[in-house]
C-alpha positions as CSV (number, residue, x, y, z in Angstrom):
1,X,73.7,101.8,96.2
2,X,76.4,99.2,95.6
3,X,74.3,96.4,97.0
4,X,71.6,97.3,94.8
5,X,74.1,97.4,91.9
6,X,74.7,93.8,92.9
7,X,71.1,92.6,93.5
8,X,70.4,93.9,89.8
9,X,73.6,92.4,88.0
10,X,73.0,88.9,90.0
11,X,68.9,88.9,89.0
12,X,70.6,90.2,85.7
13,X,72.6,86.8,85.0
14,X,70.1,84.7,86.2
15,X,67.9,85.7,84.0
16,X,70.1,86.0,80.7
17,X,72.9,83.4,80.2
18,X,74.9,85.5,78.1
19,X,75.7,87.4,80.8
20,X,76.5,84.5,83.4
21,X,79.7,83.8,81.6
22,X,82.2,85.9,80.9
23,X,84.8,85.5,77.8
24,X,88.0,83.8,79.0
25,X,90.2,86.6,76.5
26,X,89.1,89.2,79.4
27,X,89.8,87.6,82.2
28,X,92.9,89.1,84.1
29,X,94.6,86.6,86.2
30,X,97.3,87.6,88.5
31,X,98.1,83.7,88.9
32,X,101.3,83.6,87.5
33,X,102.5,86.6,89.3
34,X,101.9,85.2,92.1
35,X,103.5,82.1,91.9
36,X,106.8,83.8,91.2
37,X,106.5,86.3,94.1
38,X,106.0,83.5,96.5
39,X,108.5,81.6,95.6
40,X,111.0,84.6,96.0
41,X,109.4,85.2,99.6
42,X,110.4,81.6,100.6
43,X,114.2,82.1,99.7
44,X,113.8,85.2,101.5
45,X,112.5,83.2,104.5
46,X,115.1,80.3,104.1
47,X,117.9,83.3,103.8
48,X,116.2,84.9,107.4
49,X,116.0,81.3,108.8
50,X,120.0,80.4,107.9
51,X,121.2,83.7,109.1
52,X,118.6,83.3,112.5
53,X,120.0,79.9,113.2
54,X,123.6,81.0,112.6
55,X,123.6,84.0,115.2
56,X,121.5,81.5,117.7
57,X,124.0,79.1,117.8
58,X,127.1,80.9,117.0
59,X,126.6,84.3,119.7
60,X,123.6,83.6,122.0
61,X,124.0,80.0,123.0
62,X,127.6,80.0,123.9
63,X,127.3,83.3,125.5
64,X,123.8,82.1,127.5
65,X,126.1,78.8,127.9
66,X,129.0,81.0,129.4
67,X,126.9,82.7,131.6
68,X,125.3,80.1,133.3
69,X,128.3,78.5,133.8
70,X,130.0,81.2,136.1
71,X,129.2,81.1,139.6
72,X,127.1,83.9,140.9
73,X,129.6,85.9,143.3
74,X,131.8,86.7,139.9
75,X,128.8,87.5,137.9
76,X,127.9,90.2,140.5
77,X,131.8,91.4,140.7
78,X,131.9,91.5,137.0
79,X,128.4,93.5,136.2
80,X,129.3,95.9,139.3
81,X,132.6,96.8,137.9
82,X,131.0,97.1,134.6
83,X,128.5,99.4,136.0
84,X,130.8,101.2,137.8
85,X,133.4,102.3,135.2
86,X,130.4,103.2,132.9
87,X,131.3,106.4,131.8
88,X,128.1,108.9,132.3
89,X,129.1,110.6,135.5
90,X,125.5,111.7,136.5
91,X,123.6,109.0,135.5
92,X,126.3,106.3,136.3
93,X,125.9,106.1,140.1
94,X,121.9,105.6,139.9
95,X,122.6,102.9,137.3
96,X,125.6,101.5,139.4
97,X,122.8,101.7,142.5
98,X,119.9,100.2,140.4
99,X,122.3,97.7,139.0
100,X,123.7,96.5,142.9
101,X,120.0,96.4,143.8
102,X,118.6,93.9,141.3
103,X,121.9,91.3,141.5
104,X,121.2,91.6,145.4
105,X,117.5,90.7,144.7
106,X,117.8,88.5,141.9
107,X,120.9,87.1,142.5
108,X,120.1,84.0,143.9
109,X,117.6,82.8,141.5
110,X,118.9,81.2,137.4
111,X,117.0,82.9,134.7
């Protein structure tokens, strides 16, 4: 139905110019909206982007930096005794267990 609706206004403005061009006073244009909504989406990028860079280099990298820079035997003493003063009591000693098992695994190897 719609496509026929088409066909029929398309053979419509071929055949009768009047109809090919519409009046430029009714022409909605959303152009000027837009403009001002993107601009508002790039400062709310840029803000993102600053507060993104700030936490990467002020929390991750010198805590990734830390990390890598403490030799593996205190690394395991340090999550174990993290693990084990964890205070759920039922839960705690399979997470202590899971915990010892993946250092032991994994322990060797720089991520």
């Amino acid at each position: 139905m719609a496509l026929a609706a088409a066909l029929l206004l398309w053979l419509l403005g071929v055949a009768v110019p009047a109809v090919r061009s519409y009046p430029a006073a009714l022409q909605i244009s959303t152009a000027g909206s837009g403009t001002r909504s993107s601009s508002g989406s790039t400062q709310l990028f840029d803000t993102f982007e600053m507060v993104k860079t700030a936490v990467l280099l002020n929390v991750l990298l010198p805590v990734k930096r830390f990390m890598l820079a403490q030799p593996w035997p205190w690394a395991i003493g340090l999550v174990t005794t993290a693990c084990w003063r964890w205070p759920c009591a039922p839960r705690g000693c399979r997470l202590r267990l899971r915990a010892l098992h993946r250092l032991h695994r994994h322990g060797s190897r720089r991520w």
